[in-house]
C-alpha positions as CSV (number, residue, x, y, z in Angstrom):
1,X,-11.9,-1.9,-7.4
2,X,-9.1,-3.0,-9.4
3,X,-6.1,-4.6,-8.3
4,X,-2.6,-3.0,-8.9
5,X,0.6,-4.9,-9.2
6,X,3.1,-4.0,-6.8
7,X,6.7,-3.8,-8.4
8,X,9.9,-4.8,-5.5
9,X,12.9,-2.8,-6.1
10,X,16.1,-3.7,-5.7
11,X,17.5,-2.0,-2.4
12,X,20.8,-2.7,-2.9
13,X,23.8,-1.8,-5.9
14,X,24.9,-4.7,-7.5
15,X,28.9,-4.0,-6.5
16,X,28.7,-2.8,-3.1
17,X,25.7,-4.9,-1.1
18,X,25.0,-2.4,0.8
19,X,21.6,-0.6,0.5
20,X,21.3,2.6,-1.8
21,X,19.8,5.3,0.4
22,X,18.2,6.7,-3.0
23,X,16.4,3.8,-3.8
24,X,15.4,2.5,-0.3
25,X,14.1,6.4,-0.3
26,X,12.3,5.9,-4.0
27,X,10.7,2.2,-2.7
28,X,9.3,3.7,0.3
29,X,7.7,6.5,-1.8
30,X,6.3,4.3,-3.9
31,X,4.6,1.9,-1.2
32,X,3.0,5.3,-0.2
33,X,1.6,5.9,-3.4
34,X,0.0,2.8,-3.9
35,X,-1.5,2.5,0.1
36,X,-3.0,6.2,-0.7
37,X,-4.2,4.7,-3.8
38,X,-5.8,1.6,-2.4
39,X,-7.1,3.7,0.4
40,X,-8.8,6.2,-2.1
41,X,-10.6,3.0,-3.6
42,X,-12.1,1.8,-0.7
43,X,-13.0,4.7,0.9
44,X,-15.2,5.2,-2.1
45,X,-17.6,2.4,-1.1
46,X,-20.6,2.9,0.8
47,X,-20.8,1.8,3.4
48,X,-23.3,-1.2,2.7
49,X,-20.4,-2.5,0.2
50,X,-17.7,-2.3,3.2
51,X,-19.7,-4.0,5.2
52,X,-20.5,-6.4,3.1
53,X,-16.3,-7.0,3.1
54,X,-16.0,-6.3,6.6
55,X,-14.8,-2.8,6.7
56,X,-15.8,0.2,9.1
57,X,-15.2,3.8,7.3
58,X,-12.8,4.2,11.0
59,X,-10.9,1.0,10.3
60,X,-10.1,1.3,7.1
61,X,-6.8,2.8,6.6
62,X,-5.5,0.0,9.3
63,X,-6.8,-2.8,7.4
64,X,-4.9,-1.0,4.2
65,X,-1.5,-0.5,5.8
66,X,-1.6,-3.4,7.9
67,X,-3.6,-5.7,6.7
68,X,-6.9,-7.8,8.5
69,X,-5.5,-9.6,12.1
């Protein structure tokens, strides 16, 4: 599994301060894309190797988008 940096945008225009529907829109597409991507990866683990981590194939898109409690 490789790790992929995760770029923060900038919600807001310089000049106004108030948040740019366009890119609040484009960051949220983006966090998507790289939960789907991290969720492809470990989904492609046997199971022994989730284990090992402490994964479940039915908990692992919680632990992706939420993180381990």
């Amino acid at each position: 599994m490789t790790a992929h940096p995760v770029t923060l945008l900038r919600t807001s225009h310089p000049s106004s301060g108030k948040p740019s529907r366009i890119r609040s829109l484009f960051a949220s597409l983006m966090h998507e894309i790289e939960i789907r991507r991290a969720l492809r990866e470990v989904s492609a683990l046997d199971d022994a190797a989730m284990h090992d981590i402490g994964l479940t194939p039915g908990n692992v898109e919680d632990v992706v988008r939420c993180g381990r409690h």
